[in-house]
C-alpha positions as CSV (number, residue, x, y, z in Angstrom):
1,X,2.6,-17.8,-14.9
2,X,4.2,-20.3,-12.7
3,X,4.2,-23.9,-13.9
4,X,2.1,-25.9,-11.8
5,X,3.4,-29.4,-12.7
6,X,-0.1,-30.4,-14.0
7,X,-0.8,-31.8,-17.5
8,X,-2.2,-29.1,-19.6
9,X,-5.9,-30.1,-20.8
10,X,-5.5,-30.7,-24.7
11,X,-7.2,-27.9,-26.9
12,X,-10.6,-27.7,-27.2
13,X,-11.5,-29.6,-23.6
14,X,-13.3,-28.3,-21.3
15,X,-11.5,-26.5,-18.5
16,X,-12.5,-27.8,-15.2
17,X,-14.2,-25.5,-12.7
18,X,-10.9,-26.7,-10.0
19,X,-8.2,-25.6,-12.6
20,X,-10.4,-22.3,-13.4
21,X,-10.0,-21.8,-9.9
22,X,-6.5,-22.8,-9.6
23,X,-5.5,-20.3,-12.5
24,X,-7.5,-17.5,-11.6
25,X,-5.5,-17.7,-8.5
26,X,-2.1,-18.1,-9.5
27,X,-2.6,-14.9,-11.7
28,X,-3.9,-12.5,-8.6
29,X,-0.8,-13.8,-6.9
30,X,1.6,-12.5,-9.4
31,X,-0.2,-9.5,-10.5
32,X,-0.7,-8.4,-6.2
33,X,2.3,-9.7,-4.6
34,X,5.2,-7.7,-5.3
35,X,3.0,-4.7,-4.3
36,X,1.7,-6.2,-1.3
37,X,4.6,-7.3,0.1
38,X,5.7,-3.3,-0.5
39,X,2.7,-2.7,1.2
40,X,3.5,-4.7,4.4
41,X,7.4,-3.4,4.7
42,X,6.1,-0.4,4.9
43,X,3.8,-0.7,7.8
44,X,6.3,-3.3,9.6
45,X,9.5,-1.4,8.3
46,X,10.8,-5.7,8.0
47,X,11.7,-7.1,5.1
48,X,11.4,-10.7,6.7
49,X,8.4,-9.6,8.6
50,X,6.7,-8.5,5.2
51,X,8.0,-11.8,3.2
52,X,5.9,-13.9,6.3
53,X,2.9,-11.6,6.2
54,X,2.6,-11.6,2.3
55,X,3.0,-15.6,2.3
56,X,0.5,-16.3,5.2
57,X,-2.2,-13.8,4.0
58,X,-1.3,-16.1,0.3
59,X,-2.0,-19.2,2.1
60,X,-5.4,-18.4,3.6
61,X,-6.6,-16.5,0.7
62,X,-5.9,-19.4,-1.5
63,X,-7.7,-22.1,1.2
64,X,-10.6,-19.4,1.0
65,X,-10.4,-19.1,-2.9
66,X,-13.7,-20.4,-4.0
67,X,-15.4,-18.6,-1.4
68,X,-13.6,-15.0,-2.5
69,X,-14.9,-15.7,-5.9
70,X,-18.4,-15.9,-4.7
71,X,-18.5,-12.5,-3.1
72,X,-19.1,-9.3,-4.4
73,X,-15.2,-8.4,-4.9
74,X,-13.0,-11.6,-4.8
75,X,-10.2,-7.6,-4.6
76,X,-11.6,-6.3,-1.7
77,X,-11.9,-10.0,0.0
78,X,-8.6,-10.4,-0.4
79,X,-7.1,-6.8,0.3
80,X,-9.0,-7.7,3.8
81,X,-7.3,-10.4,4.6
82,X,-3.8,-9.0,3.9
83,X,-4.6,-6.0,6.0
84,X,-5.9,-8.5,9.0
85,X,-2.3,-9.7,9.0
86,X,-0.4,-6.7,9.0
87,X,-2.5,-5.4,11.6
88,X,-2.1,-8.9,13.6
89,X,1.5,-8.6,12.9
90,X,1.8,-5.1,14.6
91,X,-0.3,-6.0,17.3
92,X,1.4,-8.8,18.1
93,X,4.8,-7.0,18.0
94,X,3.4,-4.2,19.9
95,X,4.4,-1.3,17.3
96,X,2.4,1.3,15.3
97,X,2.8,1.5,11.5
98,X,6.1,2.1,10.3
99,X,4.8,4.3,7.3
100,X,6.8,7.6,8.8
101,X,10.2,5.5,9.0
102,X,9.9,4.1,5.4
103,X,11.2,7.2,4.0
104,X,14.7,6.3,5.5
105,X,14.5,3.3,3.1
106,X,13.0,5.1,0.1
107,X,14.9,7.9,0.1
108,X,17.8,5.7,0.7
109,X,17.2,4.2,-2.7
110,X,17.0,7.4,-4.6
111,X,20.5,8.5,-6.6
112,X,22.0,12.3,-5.8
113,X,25.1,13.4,-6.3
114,X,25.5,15.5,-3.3
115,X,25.0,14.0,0.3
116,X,23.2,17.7,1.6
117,X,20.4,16.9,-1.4
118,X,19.9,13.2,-0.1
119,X,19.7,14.5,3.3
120,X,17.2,17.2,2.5
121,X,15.1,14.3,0.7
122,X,15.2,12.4,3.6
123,X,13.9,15.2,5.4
124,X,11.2,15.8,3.4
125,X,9.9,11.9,2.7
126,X,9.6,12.0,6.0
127,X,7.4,14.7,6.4
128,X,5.8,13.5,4.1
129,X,5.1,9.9,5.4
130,X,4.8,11.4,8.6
131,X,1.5,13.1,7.5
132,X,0.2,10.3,5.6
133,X,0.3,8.3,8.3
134,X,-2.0,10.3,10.1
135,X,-4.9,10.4,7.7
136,X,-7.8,7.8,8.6
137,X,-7.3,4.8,7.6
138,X,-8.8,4.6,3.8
139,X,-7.6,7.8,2.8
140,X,-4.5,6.6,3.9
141,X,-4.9,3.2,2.4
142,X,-5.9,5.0,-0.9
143,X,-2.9,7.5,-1.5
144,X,-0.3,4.5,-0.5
145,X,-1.7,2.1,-2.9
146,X,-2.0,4.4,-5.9
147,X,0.9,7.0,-5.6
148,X,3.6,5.3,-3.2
149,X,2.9,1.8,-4.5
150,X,1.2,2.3,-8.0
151,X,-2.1,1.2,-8.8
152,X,-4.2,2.5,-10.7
153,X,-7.3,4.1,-9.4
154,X,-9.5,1.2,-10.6
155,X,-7.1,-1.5,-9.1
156,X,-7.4,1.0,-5.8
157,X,-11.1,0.5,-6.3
158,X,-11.2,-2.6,-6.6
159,X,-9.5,-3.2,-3.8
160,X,-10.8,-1.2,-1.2
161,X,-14.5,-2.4,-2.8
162,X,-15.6,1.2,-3.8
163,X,-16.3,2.7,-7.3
164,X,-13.7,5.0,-9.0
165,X,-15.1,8.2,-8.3
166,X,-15.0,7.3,-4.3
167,X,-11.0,6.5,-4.9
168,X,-10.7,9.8,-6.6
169,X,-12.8,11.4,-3.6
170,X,-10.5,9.6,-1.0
171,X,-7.0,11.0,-2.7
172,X,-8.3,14.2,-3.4
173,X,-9.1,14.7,0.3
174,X,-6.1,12.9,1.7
175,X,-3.8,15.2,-0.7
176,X,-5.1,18.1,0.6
177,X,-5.0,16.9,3.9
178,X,-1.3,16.0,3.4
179,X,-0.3,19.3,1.8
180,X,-2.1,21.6,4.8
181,X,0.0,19.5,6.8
182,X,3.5,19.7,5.1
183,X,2.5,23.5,5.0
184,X,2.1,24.0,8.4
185,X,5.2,22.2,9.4
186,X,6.9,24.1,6.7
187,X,5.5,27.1,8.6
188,X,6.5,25.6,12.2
189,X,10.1,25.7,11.3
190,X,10.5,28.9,9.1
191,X,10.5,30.6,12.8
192,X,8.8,33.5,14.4
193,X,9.8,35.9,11.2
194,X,8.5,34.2,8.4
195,X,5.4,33.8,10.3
196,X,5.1,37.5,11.4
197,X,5.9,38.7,7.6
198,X,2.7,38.4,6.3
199,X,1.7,40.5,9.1
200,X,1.6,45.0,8.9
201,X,3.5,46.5,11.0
């Protein structure tokens, strides 16, 4: 953890509630900020823009700390508040989500030898993104934070305050909404044959 520049309480003293406080936050931060600021590039498709959300949703959640520990998920609080500044941001700046477009940058990272396979990845993250961008909201929310940014289906629980089984629920039904979706593009673009060769004569 980060050094605070506060005297560490010798052994055996009791903690103050404050410090408690100031320690439970300043391990949320580090364990969720990384992955939210992933979070926020890809709906903003900034960098900068996702560096100022992550911050300013940082600041309020840590003016609001005490009071997110009283609720029923001091998570699900704080998710909240993170997505009340992305969607701010965007409305603000007048855009949709950028979660189609952030294959360009994600497929941009990935390592091929041949510039054809990069391209054809490209092609197919964004399809992909495409599609997820179109689920509702929390099945959206729920297949981004656990297979494009990588939480684990608890964390995804806790976060979006519902119990594991409802997170399974939630990706099971936006994967097969994503897949019916890549098929039928798949399908789109194969042309009038491939569709008709199912089909008797």
């Amino acid at each position: 953890m980060r050094d605070s520049g506060r005297t560490t309480a010798p052994a055996g003293t009791p903690v103050p509630s404050e410090r408690r406080m100031e320690i439970a936050f300043t391990a949320f931060r580090e364990l969720h900020e990384c992955r939210w600021g992933a979070y926020a590039f890809m709906h903003t498709g900034s960098a900068e823009a996702a560096a100022d959300i992550t911050e300013a949703a940082f600041d309020r959640l840590c003016v609001q700390w005490p009071h997110a520990l009283r609720q029923p998920s001091a998570d699900s609080y704080a998710w909240s508040l993170l997505k009340e500044h992305v969607a701010g941001w965007l409305a603000r700046n007048r855009r949709g989500t950028a979660l189609a477009t952030a294959a360009f940058h994600r497929a941009a990272q990935a390592r091929g030898p041949e510039r054809a396979q990069r391209f054809r990845l490209l092609e197919s993250r964004i399809a992909l993104y495409a599609a997820i961008a179109r689920l509702p909201e929390r099945q959206c929310d729920a297949l981004v934070l656990h297979l494009v940014i990588g939480y684990s289906v608890g964390q995804v629980a806790d976060l979006l305050g519902a119990d594991r089984a409802a997170v399974r629920s939630l990706i099971g039904h936006a994967k097969r909404k994503v897949a019916a979706a890549l098929s039928a593009l798949e399908v789109q673009h194969s042309g009038p044959e491939a569709r008709d060769s199912g089909r008797g004569k």
